[in-house]
Each structure stands twice: as structure tokens, then as C-alpha cells.
C-alpha positions in Angstrom: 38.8 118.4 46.6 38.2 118.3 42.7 35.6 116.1 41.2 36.4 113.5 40.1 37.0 112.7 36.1 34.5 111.8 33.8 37.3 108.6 32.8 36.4 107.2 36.0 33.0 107.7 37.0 32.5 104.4 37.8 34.4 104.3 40.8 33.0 104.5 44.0 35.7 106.3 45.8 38.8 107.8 45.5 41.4 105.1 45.8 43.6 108.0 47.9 41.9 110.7 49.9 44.0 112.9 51.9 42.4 115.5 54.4 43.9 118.4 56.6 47.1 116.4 56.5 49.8 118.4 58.3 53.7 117.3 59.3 56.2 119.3 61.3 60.1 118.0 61.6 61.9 118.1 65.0 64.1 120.9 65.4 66.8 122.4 67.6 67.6 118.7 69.2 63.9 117.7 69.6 63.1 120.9 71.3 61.0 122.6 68.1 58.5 121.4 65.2 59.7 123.1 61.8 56.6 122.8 59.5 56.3 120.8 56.8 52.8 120.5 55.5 50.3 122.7 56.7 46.3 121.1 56.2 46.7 119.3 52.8 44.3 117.9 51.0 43.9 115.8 47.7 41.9 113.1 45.9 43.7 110.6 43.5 41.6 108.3 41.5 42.0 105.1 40.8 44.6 104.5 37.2 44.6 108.8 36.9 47.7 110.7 36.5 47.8 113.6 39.1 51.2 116.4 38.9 52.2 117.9 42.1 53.9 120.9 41.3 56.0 123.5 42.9 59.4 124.8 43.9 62.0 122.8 46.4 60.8 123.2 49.6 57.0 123.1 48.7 56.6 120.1 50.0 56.5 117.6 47.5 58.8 114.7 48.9 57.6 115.5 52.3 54.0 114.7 50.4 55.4 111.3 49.1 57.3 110.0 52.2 54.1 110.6 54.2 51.8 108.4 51.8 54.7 105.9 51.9 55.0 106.2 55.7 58.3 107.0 55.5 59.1 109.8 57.3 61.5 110.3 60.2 61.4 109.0 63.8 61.4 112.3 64.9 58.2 113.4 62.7 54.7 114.2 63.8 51.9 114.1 61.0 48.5 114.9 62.0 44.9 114.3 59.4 44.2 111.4 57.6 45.6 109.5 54.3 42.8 107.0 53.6 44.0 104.3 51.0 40.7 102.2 49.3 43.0 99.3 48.3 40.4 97.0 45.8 38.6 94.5 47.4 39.7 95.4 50.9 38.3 98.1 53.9 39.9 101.5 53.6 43.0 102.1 55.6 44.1 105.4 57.3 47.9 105.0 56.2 48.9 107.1 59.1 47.8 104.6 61.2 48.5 101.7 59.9 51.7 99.4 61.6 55.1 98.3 60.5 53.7 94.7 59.8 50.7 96.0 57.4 53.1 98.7 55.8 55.2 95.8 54.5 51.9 94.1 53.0 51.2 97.6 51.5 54.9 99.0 49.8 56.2 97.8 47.0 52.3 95.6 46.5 49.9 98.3 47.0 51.6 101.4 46.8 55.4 101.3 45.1 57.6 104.5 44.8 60.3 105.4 42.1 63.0 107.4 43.4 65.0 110.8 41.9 68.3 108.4 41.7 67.6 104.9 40.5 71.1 103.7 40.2 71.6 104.7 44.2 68.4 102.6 44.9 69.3 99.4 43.6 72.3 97.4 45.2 75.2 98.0 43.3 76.7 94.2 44.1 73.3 92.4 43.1 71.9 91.5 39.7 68.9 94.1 38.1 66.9 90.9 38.1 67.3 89.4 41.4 66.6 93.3 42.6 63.2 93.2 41.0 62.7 89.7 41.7 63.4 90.2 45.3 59.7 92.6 45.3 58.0 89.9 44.0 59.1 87.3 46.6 58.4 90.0 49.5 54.7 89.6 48.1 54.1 86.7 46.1 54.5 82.7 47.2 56.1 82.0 43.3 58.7 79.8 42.8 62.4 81.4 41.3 61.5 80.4 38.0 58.3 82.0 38.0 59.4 85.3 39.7 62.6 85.5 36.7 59.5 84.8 34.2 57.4 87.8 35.7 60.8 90.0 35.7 61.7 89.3 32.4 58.0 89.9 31.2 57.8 93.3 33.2 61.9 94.7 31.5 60.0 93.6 27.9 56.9 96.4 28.9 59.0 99.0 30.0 61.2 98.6 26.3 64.1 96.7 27.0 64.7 94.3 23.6 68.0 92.3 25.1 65.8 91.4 28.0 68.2 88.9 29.1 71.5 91.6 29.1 69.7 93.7 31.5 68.8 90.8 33.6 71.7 89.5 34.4 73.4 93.0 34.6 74.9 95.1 37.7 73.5 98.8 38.2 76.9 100.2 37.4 76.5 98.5 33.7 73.6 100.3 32.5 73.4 103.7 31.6 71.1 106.0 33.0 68.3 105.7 30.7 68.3 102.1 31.4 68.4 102.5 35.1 65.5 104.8 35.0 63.6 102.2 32.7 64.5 99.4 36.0 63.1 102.0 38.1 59.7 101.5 36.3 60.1 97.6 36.2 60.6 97.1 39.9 57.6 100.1 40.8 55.2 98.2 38.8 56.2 94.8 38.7 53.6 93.8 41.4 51.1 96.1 39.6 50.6 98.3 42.4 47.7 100.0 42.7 49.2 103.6 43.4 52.9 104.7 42.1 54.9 107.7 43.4 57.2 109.3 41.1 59.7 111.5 42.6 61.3 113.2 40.2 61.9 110.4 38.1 63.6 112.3 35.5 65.4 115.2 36.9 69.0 114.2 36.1 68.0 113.2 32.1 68.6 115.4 29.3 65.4 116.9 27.5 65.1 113.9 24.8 65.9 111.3 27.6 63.1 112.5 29.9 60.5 112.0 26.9 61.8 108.8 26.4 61.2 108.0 30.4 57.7 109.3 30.7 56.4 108.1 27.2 57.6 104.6 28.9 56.4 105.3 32.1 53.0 106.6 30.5 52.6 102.9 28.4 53.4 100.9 31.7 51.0 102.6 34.0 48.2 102.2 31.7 48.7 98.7 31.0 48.9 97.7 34.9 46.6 100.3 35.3 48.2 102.3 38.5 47.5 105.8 39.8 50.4 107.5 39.3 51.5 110.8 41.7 54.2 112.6 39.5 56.3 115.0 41.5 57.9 118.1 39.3 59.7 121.4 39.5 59.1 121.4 35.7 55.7 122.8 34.6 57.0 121.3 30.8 56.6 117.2 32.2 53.1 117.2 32.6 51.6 118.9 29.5 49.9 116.1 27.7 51.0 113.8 30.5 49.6 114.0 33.9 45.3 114.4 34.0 45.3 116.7 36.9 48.2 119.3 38.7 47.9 120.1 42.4 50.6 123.3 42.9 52.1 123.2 46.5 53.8 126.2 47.6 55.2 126.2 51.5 53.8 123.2 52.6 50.4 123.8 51.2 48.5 123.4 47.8 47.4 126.8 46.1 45.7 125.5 43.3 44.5 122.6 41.6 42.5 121.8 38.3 42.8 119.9 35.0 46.4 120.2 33.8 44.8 121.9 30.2 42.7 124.8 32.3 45.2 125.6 34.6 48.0 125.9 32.1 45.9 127.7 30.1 44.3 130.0 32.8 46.3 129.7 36.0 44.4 131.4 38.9 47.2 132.0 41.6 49.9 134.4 41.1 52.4 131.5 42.3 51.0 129.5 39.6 51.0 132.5 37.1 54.9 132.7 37.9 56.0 129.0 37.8 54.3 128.9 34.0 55.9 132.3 32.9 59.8 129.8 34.1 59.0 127.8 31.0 58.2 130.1 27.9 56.8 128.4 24.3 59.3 129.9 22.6 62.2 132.2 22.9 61.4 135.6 23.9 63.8 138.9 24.0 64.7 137.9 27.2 66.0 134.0 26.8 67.8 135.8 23.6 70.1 138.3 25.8 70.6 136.1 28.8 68.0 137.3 31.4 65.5 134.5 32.1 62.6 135.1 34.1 62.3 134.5 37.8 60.2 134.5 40.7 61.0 137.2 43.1 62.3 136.6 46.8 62.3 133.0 48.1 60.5 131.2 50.8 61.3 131.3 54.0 60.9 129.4 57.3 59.1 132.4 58.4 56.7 132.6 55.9 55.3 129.6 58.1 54.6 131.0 60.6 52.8 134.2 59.3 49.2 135.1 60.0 48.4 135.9 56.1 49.1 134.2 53.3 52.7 132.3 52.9 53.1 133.8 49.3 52.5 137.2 50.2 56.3 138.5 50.9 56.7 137.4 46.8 53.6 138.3 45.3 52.9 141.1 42.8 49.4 141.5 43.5 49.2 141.3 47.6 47.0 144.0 49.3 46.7 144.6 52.9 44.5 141.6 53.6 46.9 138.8 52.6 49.4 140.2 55.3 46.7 140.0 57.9 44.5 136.9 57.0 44.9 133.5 55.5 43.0 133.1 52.4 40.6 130.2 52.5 40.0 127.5 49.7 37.5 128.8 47.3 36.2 125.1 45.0 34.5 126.5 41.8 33.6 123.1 39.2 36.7 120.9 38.7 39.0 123.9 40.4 40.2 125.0 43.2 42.9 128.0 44.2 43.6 129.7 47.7 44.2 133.1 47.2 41.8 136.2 47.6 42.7 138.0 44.2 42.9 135.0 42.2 42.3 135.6 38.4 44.1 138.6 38.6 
């Protein structure tokens, strides 16, 4: 895993520490497993901002469901997900019951979802929605919970406090539903938020808005915060660290600066080359740049590497063999011509 940042050397631990975590969905009735993480690892600190980064189908939301313990029925994960909530003994969160999990989401670890406004009840009040978290997890009278509410829509920028309190979902416009999002992740100052997302259906100068708010929130409860992105662009000055998933799996990691600035894996290489710093020849007469081919369920279940079929510098070797995870300083890739 990558060390951990000099910003936090004081802590002990990581507060999440996820080993060979793998998770297959039921197939064909129940009859097959269709892989969905294959061995994943990662370290989140306590009150850092970590990126995961990749394509649809890398993984991501299977990533965040399984820290949530959320997945299907149906689903078997496999490895460990070890949560070192403060104060308490570490938990393996894939072992932990129905009863604990309802101590631990929204309290411990809370989650803001893609589409706010279909989250939130559309015939209850934006306050009583939040309030209702804190009541799951706090012994406060009404008064006091409308108190904490109100404080927590003043943090996240909401001036006419009261407006949005009393207001339906269907009354507030998007950028405001996203900004509830925030209050009713973070009003119980969890320890560990889960951002899924969180900004996909905003226009460019909306999404700034989002994360400059969600940026000022986390630091004043002081959460870790998992951002999940198609969209190398979001976590430039943002996010501390990016972990790039690619079927299932993470390829690379480092500090967001160093691997922007020298990606090592050719997946990496290709996901930075979507998002150009300024118009080239290409953006100018319509052809934008694209990563060949496309993952497939396949690609799964081959013996080499899962990139291989769309990768411009594969050799014989990453057809035959897997490569393995090669941890130089604060990086880490899996690829055996990374660099190149």
C-alpha cells in the first residue's frame, strides 16, 4: 500500500485498510460468479482525500457498496476491509452484522450518492431527512437535532437556512440538492465519507461549486473522504492521493501531483491524454481522443494482464502472465513495462 502522508504522521493506523479484497456477482440464475473485484488493496488515512479513478465498469461503486456493506444477497466478497473507528477495536467490515452496520452507516462511515434528489424522500421535508440521521444515532431531543441541521445547511453554504429546511426535494434545484447531499453525509461527522460521483450530472462551473463545498465541510468535521471519478479533471488540487482501478483491480496509485505529472501505466497514460490542458488540433476538427477497444467480461478471466487486449505497449508476456505489484516510495503500478 502507499505510505502514508507526511500530514498525518501521527496516526497510528490507517483508519481503512483493505487487503486482497475480491467480489464476484451471481450469474446465470445463481449458477455463475461474474467478477467484480479481483485482490484489491488500499489504505485511507484518517481526514485524507483519496480519488479512485477509472472507467465504468472498473469497479468503483462495486468498491463503495462493499465498504458500506451494501452489496447484493447474491454477492460473495472474499479479504478483509478493516475500519479503526477512534476510540474503538478495529472491525473487519465484512464481517460485521446487520445490528453493528446500523451503528456504523450514516455515524461512522456515511455515503453521498450520484443522484441526491432520488435519495431523499420526495414527500418529506430536507430537514426532517437530515434530522432523521441524527436521531438513528444520537439520544437529542427535536429541538436539538433541527439546531444541529440548521448549523450543518449553514457549513455547506446555504444563507436562507430556514427556506431549505422546511423545503421538499422537488423545490431545490440541483445545486442545492447536491449541497443536502453533503449536509446529511456529514452531519454526524462521520469519520469516513464515500463520494460517488457526487457531481456527474452538474455543469463544469456547478461541479466547482460542489467540491470547493464539499472540500470546506470535510476539513472542518475532519472525515476521510473516498471520491469516486471517471473525470481525471475533479481531483487536481482536490483529492491528496488517486488509486486508478481498471477491471476490477487497481493499476496504479500515487500522489495525485506525481502521477498526473508522470503516470506509470499505459491505462493511466490514456485516461490523462481524455482530458487535454488545452485545445489541441484534434478537439479543434472534432476527433477527440479515445482509448482503444473496451473491457470485456473476458478480460477477467485471462491469464495475463486484463489491459492487455487495449494496450499499445503489450509484449508477449502480458498475454501469458499477470504482472505483479511492483511499491517504489509513495507509488505503486502493476504493469511490467511501466514508464514506458
Amino acid at each position: 500500500m502507499a505510505t502514508q502522508p507526511n500530514i498525518l504522521a501521527i496516526s497510528p493506523a490507517p483508519l481503512l485498510q483493505i487487503r486482497d479484497l475480491t467480489v464476484e456477482y451471481a450469474a446465470d440464475g445463481g449458477r455463475s460468479l461474474t467478477p467484480a473485484l479481483h485482490k484489491v488493496g488500499l489504505d485511507v488515512w484518517a481526514g485524507e482525500t483519496v480519488g479512485i479513478l477509472g472507467e465504468s465498469g472498473a469497479g468503483k461503486s462495486t468498491l463503495a457498496s462493499t465498504i458500506l456493506g451494501l452489496l447484493p444477497a447474491e454477492s460473495k466478497a472474499t479479504g478483509s476491509i478493516l475500519f479503526q473507528s477512534r476510540g474503538l477495536p478495529s472491525q473487519d467490515l465484512l464481517r460485521v452484522d446487520e445490528a453493528q452496520w446500523r451503528a456504523i452507516r450514516g455515524a461512522k462511515i456515511a455515503m453521498i450518492f450520484q443522484e441526491p434528489g432520488l435519495c431523499l424522500n420526495p414527500v418529506m421535508r430536507v430537514g426532517d431527512q437530515i434530522a432523521e440521521v441524527i436521531r438513528a444515532h444520537s439520544p437529542q431531543t427535536r429541538e436539538q437535532r433541527k439546531q444541529e441541521c440548521e448549523a450543518m445547511l449553514g457549513e455547506v453554504g446555504f444563507l436562507d437556512v430556514e427556506r431549505i429546511y422546511q423545503a421538499y426535494p422537488h423545490q431545490l434545484s440541483g445545486g442545492e440538492l447536491h449541497r443536502v447531499a453533503i449536509a446529511q453525509a456529514l452531519v454526524c461527522r462521520p469519520e469516513l465519507v464515500i463520494a460517488d460521483e457526487p457531481t456527474r450530472a452538474l455543469d463544469v462551473t456547478a461541479q466547482g461549486e460542489i467540491l470547493n463545498v464539499l472540500r470546506k465541510t470535510q476539513r472542518a468535521v475532519g472525515s476521510a473522504l473516498i471520491f469516486i471519478t471517471h473525470n481525471p479533471a475533479l481531483l487536481a488540487g482536490f483529492a491528496d492521493r488517486v488509486v486508478i482501478m481498471y477491471g476490477g483491480r487497481v493499476v496504479e496509485e500515487g500522489p495525485v501531483a506525481q502521477v498526473f505529472r508522470r503516470p506509470l501505466h499505459p491505462y493511466t497514460k490514456g485516461l490523462l491524454q481524455l482530458v487535454p490542458s488545452e485545445p489541441s488540433a484534434e478537439f479543434v476538427h472534432g476527433r477527440l481522443p479515445v482509448i482503444p477497444g473496451s473491457f470485456t467480461d473476458e478480460d477477467h478471466r485471462k491469464l495475463g494482464c486484463v489491459f492487455e487486449s487495449r494496450c499499445s505497449v503489450r509484449t508477449a508476456i502480458c498475454r501469458s502472465e499477470a504482472p505483479a505489484e511492483e511499491t517504489r516510495d509513495d507509488r505503486r503500478v502493476s504493469c511490467f513495462h511501466h514508464g514506458n
